[in-house]
Structure formats: C-alpha cells, structure tokens
BALOMI-913317 format. One record per atom (N, C-alpha, C): x, y, z; residue in three letters. Coordinates in steps of 0.02 Angstrom, whole numbers, padded with zeros to 5 digits, always signed. Atoms other than C-alpha are relative to their C-alpha. Layout:
// residues N
XYZALA ...
This chain:
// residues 284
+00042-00060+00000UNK +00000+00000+00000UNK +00043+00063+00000UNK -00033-00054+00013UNK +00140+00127+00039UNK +00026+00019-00079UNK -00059-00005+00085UNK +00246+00089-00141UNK -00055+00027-00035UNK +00036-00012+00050UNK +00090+00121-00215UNK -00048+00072+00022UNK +00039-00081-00030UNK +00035+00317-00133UNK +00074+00031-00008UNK -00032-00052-00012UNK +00167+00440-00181UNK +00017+00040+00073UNK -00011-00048-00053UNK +00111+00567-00045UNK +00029-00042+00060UNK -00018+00044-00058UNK +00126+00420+00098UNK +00073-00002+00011UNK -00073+00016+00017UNK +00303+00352+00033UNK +00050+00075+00016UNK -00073-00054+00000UNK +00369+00544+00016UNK -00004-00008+00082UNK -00010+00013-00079UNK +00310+00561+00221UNK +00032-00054+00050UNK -00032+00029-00024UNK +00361+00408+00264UNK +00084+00013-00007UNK -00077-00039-00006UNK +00540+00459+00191UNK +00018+00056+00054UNK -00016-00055-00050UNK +00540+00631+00277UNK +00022-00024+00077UNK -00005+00008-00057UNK +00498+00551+00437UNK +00068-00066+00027UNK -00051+00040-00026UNK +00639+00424+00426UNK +00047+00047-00004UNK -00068-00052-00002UNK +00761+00557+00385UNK +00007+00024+00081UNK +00016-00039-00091UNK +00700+00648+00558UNK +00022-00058+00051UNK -00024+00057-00051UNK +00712+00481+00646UNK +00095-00034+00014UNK -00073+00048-00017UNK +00898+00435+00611UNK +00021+00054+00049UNK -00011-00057-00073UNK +00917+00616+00721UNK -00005-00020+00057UNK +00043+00025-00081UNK +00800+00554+00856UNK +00054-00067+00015UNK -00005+00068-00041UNK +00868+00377+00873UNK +00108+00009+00021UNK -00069-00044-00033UNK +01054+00466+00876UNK -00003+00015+00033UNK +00001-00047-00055UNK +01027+00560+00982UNK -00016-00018+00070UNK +00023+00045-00034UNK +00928+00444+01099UNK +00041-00056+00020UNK -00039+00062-00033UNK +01071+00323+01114UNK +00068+00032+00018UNK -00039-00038-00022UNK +01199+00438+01132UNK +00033+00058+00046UNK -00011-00057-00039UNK +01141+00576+01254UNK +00013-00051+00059UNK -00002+00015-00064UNK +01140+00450+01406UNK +00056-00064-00022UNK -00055+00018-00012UNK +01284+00354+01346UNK -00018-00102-00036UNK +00009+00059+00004UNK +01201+00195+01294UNK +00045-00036-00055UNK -00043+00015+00042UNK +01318+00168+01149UNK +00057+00035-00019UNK -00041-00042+00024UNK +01474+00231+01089UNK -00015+00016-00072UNK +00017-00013+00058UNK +01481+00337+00936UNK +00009-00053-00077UNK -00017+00053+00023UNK +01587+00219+00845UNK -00029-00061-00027UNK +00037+00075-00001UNK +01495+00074+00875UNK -00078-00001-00027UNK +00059-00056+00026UNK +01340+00167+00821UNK -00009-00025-00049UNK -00011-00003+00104UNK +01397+00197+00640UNK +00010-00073-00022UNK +00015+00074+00038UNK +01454+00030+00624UNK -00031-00023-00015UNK +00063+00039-00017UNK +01309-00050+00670UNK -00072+00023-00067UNK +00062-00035+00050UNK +01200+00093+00568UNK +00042-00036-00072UNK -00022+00016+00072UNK +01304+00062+00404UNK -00010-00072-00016UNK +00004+00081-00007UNK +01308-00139+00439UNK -00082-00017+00007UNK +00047+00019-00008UNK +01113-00157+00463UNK -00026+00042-00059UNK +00042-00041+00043UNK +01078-00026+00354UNK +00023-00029-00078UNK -00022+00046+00043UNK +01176-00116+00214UNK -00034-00042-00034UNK +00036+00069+00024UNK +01096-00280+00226UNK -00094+00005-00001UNK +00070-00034+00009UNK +00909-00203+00239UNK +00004+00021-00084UNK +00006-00012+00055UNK +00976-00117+00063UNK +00015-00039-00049UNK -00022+00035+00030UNK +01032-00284+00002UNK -00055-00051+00000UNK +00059+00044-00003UNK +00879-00380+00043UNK -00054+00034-00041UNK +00048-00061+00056UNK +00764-00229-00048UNK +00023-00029-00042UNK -00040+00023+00062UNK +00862-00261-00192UNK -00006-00071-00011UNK -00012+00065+00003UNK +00850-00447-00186UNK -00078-00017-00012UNK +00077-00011-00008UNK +00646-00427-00153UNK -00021+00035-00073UNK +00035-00036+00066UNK +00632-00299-00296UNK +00027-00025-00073UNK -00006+00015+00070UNK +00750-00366-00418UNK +00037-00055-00036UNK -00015+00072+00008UNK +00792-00551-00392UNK +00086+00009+00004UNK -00060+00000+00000UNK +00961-00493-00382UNK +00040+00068+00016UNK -00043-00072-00031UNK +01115-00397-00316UNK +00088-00017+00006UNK -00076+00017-00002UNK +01305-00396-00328UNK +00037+00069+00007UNK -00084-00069-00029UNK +01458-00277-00241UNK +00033+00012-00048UNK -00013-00030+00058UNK +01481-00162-00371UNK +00077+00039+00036UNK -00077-00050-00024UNK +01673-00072-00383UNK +00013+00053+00039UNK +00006-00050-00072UNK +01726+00036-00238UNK -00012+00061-00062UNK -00009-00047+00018UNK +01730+00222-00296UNK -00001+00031+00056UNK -00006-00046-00051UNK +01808+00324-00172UNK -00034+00045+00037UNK +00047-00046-00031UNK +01725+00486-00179UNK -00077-00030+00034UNK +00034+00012-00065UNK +01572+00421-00109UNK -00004-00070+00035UNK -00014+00023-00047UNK +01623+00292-00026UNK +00030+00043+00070UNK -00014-00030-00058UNK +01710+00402+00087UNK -00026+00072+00027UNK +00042-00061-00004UNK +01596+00548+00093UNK -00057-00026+00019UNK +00043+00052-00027UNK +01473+00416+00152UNK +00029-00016+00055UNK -00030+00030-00063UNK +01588+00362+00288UNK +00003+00069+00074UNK +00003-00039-00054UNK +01631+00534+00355UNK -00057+00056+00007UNK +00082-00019-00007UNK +01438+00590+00350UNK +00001-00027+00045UNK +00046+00034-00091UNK +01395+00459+00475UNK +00046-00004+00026UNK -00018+00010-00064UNK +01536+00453+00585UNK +00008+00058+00029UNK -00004-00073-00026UNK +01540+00652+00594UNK -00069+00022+00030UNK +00067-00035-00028UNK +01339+00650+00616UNK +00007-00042+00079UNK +00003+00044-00051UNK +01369+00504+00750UNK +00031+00058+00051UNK -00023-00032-00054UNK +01473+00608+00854UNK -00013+00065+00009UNK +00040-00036+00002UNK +01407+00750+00817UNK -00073+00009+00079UNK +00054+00016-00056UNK +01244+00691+00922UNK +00007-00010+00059UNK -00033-00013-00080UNK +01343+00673+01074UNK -00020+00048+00063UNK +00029-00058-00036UNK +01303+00839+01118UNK -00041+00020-00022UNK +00058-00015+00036UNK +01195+00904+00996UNK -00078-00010+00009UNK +00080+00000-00033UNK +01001+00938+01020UNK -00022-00061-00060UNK +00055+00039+00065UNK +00887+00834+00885UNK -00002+00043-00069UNK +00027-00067+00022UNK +00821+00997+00818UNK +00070+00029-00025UNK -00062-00044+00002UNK +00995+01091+00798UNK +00043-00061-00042UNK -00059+00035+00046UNK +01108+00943+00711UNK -00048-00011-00061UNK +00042+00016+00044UNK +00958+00898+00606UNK +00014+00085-00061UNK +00020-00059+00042UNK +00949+01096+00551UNK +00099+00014-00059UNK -00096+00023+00028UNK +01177+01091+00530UNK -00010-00035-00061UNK -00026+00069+00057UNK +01162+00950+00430UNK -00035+00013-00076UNK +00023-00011+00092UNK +01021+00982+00289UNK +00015+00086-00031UNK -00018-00103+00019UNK +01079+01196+00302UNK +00057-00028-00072UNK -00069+00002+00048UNK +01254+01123+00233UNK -00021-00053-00046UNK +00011+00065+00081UNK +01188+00980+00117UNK -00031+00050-00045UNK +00034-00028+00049UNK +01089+01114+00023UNK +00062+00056-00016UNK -00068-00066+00015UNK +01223+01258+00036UNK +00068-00046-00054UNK -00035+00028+00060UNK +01338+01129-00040UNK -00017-00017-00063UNK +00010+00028+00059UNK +01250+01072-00163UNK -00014+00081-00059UNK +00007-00042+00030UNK +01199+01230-00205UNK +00059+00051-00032UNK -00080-00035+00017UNK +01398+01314-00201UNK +00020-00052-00058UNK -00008+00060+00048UNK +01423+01160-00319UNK -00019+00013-00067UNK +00050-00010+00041UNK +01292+01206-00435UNK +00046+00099-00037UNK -00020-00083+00037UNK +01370+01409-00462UNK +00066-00024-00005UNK -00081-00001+00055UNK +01564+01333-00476UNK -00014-00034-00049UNK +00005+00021+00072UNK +01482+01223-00627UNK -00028+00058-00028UNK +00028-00017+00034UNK +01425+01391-00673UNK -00067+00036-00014UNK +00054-00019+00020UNK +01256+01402-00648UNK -00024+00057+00024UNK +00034-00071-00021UNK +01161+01586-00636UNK -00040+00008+00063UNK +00030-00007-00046UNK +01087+01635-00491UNK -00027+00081+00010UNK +00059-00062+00015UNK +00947+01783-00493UNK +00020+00050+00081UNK -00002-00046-00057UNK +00954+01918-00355UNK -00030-00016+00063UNK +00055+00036-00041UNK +00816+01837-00276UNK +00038-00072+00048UNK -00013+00034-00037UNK +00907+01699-00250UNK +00071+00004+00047UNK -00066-00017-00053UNK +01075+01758-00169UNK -00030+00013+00064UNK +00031-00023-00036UNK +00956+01850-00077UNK -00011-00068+00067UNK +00030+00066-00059UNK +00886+01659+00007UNK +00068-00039+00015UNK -00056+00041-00039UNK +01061+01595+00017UNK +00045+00041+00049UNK -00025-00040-00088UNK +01120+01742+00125UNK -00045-00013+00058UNK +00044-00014-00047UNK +00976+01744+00223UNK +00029-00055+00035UNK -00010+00056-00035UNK +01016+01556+00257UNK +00079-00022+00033UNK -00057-00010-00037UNK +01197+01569+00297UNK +00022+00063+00045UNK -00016-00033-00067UNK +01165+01701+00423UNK -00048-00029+00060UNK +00040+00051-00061UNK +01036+01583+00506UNK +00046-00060+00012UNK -00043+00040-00021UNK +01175+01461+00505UNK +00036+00043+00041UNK -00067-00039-00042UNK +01309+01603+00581UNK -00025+00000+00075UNK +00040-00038-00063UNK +01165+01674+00718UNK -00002-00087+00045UNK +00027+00083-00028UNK +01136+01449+00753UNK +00058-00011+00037UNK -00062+00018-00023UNK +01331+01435+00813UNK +00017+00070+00029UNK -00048-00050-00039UNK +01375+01606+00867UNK -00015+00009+00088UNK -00016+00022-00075UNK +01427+01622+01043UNK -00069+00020+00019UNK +00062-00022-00054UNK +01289+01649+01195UNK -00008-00075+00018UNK +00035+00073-00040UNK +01183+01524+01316UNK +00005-00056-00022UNK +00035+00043+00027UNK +01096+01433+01200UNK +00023-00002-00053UNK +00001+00023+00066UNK +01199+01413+01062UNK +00054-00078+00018UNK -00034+00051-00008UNK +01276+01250+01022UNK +00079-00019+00001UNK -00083-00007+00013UNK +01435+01173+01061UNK +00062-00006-00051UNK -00038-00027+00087UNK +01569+01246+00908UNK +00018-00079-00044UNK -00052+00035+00033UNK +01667+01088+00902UNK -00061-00048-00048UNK +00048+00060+00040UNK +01504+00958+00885UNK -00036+00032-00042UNK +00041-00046+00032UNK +01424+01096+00788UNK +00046+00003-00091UNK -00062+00010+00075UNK +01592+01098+00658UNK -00033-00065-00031UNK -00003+00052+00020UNK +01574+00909+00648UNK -00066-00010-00022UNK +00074+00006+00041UNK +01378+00905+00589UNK -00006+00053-00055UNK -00002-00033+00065UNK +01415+01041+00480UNK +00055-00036-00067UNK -00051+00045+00053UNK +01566+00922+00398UNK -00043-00070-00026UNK +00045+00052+00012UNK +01434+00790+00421UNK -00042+00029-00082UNK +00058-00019+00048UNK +01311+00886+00305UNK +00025+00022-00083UNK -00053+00005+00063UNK +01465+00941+00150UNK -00005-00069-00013UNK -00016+00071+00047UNK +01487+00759+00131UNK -00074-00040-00008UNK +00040+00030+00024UNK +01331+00707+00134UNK -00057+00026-00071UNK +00023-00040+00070UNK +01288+00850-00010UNK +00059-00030-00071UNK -00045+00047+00027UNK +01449+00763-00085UNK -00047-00063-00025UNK +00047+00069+00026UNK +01364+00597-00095UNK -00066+00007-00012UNK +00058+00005+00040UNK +01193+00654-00152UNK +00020+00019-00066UNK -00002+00000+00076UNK +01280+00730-00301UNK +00021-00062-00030UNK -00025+00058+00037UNK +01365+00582-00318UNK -00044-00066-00041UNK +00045+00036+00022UNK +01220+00486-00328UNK -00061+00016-00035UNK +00053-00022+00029UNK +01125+00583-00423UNK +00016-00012-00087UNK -00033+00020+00048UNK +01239+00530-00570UNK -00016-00116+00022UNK -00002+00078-00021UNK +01205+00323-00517UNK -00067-00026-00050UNK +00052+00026+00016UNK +01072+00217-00622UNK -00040-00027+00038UNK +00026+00036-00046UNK +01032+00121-00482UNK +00016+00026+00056UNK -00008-00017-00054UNK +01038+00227-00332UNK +00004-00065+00056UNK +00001+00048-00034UNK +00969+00090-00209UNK +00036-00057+00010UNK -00054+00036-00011UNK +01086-00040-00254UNK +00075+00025+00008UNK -00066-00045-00004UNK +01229+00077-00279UNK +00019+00001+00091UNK -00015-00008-00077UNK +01203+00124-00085UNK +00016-00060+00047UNK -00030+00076-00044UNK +01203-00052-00022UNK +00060+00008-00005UNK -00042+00027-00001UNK +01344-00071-00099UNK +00087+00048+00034UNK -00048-00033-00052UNK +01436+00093-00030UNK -00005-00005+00061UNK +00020+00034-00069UNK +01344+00057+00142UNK +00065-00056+00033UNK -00065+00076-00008UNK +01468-00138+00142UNK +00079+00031+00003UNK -00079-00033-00010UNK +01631-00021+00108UNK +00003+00041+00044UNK -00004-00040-00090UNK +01581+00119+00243UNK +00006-00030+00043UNK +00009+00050-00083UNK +01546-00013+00369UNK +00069-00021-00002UNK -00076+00009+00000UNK +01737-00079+00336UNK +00045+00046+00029UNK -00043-00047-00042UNK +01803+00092+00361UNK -00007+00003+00065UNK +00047-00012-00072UNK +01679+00118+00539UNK +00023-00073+00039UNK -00028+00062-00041UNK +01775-00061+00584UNK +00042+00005+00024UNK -00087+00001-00018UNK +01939-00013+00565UNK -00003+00059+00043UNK -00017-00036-00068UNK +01920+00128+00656UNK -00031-00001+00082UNK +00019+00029-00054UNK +01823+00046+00787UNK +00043-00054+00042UNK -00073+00038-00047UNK +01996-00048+00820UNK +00045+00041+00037UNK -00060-00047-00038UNK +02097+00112+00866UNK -00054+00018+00069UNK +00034-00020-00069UNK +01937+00144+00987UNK -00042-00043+00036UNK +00008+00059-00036UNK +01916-00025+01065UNK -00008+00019+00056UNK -00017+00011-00061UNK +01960+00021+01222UNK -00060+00054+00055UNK +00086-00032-00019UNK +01806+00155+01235UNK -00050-00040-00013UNK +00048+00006+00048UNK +01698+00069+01149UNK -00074-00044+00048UNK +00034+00003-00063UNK +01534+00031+01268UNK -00070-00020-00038UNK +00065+00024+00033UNK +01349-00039+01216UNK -00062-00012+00056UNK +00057+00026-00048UNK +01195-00080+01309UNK -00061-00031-00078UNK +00030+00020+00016UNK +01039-00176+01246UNK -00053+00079-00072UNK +00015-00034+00037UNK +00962+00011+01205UNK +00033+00010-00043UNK -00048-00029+00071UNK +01106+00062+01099UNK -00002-00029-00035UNK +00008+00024+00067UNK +01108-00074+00998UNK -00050-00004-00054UNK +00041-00014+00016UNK +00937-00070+00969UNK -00025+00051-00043UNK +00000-00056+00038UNK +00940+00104+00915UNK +00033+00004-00065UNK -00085-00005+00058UNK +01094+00076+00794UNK -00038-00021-00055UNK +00022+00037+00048UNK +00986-00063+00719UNK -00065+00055-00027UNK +00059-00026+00025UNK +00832+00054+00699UNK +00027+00043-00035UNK -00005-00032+00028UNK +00925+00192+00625UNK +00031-00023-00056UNK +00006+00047+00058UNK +01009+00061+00506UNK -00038-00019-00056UNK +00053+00042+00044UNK +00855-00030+00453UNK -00035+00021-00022UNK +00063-00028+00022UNK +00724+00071+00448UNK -00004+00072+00004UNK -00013-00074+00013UNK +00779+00266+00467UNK +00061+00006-00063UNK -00048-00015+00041UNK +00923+00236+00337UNK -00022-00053-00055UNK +00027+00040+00027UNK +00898+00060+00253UNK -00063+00026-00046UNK +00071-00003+00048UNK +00697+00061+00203UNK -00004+00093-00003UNK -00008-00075+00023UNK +00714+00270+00227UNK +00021+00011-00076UNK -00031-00027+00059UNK +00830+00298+00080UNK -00025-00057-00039UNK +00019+00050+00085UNK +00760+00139-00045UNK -00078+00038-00004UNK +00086-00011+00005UNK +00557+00217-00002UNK +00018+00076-00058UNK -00021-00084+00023UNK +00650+00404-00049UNK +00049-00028-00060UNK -00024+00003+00058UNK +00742+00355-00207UNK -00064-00036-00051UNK +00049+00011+00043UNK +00581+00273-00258UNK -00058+00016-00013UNK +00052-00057+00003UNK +00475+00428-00249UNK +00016+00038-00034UNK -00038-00043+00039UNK +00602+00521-00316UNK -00028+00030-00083UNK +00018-00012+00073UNK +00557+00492-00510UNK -00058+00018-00001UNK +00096-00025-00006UNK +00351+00542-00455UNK +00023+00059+00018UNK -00005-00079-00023UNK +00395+00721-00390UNK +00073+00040-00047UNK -00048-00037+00036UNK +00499+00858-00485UNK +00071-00001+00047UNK -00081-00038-00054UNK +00693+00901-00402UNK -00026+00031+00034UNK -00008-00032-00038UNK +00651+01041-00346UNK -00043+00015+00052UNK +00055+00014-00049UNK +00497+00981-00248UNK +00036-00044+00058UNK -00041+00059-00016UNK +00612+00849-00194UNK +00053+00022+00056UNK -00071-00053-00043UNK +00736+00973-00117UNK -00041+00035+00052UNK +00059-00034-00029UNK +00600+01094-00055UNK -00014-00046+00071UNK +00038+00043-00054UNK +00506+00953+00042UNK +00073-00034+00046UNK -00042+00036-00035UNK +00668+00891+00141UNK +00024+00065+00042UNK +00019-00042-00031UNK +00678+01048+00225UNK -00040+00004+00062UNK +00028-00004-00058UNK +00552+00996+00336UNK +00014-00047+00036UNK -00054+00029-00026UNK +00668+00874+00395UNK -00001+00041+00077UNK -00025-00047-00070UNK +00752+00988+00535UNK -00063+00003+00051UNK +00052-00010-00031UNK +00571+01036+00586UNK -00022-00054+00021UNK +00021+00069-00012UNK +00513+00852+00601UNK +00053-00024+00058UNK -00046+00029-00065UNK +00669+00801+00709UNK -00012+00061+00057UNK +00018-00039-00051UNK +00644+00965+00818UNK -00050-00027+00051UNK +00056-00005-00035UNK +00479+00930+00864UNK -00023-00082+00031UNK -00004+00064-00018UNK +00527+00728+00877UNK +00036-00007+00086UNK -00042-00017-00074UNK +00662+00785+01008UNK -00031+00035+00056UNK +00065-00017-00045UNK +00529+00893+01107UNK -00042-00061+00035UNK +00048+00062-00041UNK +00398+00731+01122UNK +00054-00062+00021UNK -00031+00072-00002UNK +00528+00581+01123UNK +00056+00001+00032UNK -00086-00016-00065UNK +00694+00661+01233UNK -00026+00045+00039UNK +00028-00049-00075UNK +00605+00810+01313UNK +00048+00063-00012UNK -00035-00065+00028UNK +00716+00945+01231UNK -00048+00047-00021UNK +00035-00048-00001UNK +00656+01108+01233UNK +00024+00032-00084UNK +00000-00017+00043UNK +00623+01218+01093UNK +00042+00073-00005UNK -00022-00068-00009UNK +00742+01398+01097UNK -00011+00016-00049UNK +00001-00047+00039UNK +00725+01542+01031UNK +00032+00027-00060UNK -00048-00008+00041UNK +00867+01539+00946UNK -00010-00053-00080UNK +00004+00072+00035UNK +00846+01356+00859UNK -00077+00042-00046UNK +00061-00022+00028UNK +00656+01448+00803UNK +00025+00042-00052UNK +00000-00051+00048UNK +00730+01606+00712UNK +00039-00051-00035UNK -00027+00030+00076UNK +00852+01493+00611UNK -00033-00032-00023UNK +00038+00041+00046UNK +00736+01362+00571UNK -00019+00036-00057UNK +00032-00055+00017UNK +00654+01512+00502UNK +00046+00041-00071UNK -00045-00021+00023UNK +00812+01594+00433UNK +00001-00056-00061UNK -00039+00030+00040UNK +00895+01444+00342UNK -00038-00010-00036UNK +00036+00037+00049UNK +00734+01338+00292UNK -00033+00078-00065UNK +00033-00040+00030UNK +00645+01496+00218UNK +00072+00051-00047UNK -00067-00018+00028UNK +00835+01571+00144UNK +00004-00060-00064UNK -00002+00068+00056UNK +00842+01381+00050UNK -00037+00010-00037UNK +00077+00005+00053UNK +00654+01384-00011UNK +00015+00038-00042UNK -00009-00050+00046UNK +00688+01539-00098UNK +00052+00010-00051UNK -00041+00024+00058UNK +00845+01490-00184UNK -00027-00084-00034UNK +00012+00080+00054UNK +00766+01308-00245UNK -00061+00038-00021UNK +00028-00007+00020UNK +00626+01417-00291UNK -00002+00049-00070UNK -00027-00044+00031UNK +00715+01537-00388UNK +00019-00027-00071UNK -00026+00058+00045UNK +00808+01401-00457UNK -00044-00035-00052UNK +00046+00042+00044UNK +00651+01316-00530UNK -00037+00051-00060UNK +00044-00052+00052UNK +00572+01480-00615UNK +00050-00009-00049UNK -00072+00026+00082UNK +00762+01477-00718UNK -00006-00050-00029UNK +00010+00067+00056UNK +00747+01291-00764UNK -00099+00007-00036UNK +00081-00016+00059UNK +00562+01344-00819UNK -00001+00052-00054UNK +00007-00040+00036UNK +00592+01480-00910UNK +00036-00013-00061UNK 
C-alpha cells in the first residue's frame, strides 16, 4: 500500500530522515552506545536491509566497484553525524546538517556555473546568516566543536547526493557503498576498542536507524524520487530539521529555543527561496 501512494512514501521518507536524528541522539545523550559502535552498526544493518530490498525488488544484487568519492563521503557523514549527536540537540544537528547539504550542493551548482537571480542570493544569504546566528557564541547556542562536525557531516553528505544523483541504480549503488563504509567504521572501531561501550538500548537504536531510518528510509525516498519534480524533492526535505525538532521535544524532552526557532526560520525559508528561484530559471 505505501509503494503504491506517492504522498505516503514521500512522508514516510521525511519522517525516517527525522528519525535517524532522534534515534542518535537517543542512544547517545545518556551514553548507551558509543559513537563508533553506532555507525558501524548503522552502516552494517543498514547495508543488509539495502541488500535484501534489492533482492525482493530485483531477484538480484552484486558488490559493485569501490569508488572512493562516495564511498568516503558516506563514511565521514555518519561518523561526523554520529558524534556529532553526542552533544547536539535533535532539532539543531538535524537543522547543521540539511543547512550544509543544500548550501553545498547549491555552491556546487554556481562553480559548474550556474546563474543565480538576485532573488536567490538573496535566500542563500539569508540562510547562511541563520546558520552564523545557530553557532555564534551565547547560552543557547551550540557546542562549536560538535556543531563543526555536523556541519562536515552535512558537506559530505551534499557530496554523496551529487554523487548519486549521477548512479542508475541509486538503491543498489548504496548497499553497496553502505558494505565499504561499514569496513572503514570497523577499522576505526579498532583504534577505539578500548572506549567502545553498548547496552541492549544502543544497539537497538543503531539497528533502527540502520534498518528502517536509513535502510527502508533511503530505498522508499529514491523510489519517490522519479514521481515528484527536483526541486519539490529538495523543497520538501527541508522539513526534515522541523520534524526532528519537534521529535526531540515529544521523544527526549528537549526544549524548543529561541534561537533554534529564528534559524529554522532563517535557513529553511533562505533555501526555499533559492530552490525556488532556481526552478522559475529551469522553467523559463
């Protein structure tokens, strides 16, 4: 019933995106897992979830040739969002992460070149001073370093959407970078053996953000993809940030600041206006 409702499938995507925040964040604020052990676990469950899809949808599946770039722009996405969440609110790494996946993709987009209208500089300042105002010092802003590392999180993971936006087969493609990230998230789970800490919740979590916030998340969202335009596609992930905010409110008990409100505000509404800008040019 989902594969076959557009609107359902895109929500269900959104809300797994929001969830790999929540269930981060949830195993990590009270310690139940190490970061490390996390990612592994996410890349390793999330893997074989995208290898069984694939096996379900198309009788078949085989470990296609590494390719660096995103292989490793896949690796240091999740072990920068993993630790990241350490400290990080729900709401606030969620907003880091898709600010810089769109800002990259979008800085990406003007060094190939492409024009950008008044209008829209206009929405990408707006949104990189709701990123500046989200990190600059005071109370309630977040801490720089885990705040750096979800913003490095969110470059590479604008990295690997371009990358895969060039792929025939997204879904199998990712399994098969998923099996080489989890290798890297091993080996360096040997230099940090000696931290490395678990409980029943953590693993639990690892597996949910694996299986079913990353795993069935990204195969439901690459196979909505071709039913909705790009730049609807871009648009609607935006409410991402907002969805984990208001997940971290009911499901950790994190409050909502003032601060975290005007950027939502800032960045998402700064973005809209450059992917909207963007779409009148490819229409015209």
């Amino acid at each position: 019933m989902i594969l076959k409702n557009p609107p359902v499938m895109l929500m269900t995507a959104l809300t797994a995106f929001a969830a790999n925040s929540i269930f981060c964040r949830l195993a990590l604020e009270d310690v139940s897992i190490d970061a490390t052990s996390f990612t592994s676990l996410r890349l390793l469950s999330g893997a074989l979830a995208l290898i069984i899809i694939c096996l379900f949808s198309s009788k078949s599946w085989k470990l296609s040739p590494p390719e660096p770039i995103p292989i490793f722009s896949l690796f240091i996405y999740m072990i920068c969002f993993s630790f990241a969440y350490i400290k990080l609110s729900a709401g606030t790494g969620a907003l880091l992460l898709f600010g810089f996946v769109q800002i990259t993709m979008v800085g990406v987009a003007l060094f190939q070149g492409q024009k950008m209208s008044a209008a829209a500089w206009l929405g990408l300042s707006l949104a990189m001073l709701g990123l500046v105002y989200l990190v600059s010092p005071g109370i309630s802003a977040p801490d720089p370093f885990f705040a750096v590392l979800m913003a490095i999180a969110g470059v590479a993971w604008g990295v690997y959407s371009l990358c895969g936006a060039k792929v025939t087969d997204p879904t199998s493609s990712t399994a098969s970078n998923f099996m080489y990230a989890s290798v890297l998230a091993l080996l360096i789970s040997i230099f940090t053996f000696e931290s490395a800490h678990f409980t029943t919740k953590g693993i639990a979590l690892a597996l949910a953000s694996g299986i079913f916030a990353s795993g069935i998340g990204y195969a439901i969202w690459y196979r909505v993809l071709p039913l909705i335009p790009v730049t609807s596609a871009a648009s609607l992930q935006l409410s991402v940030p907002a969805l984990a905010a208001f997940g971290g409110i009911i499901f950790i008990g994190e409050s909502l600041s003032l601060r975290l409100l005007i950027s939502v505000f800032a960045i998402i509404g700064g973005i809209a206006l450059v992917i909207q800008q963007n779409r009148k040019a490819s229409d015209g």
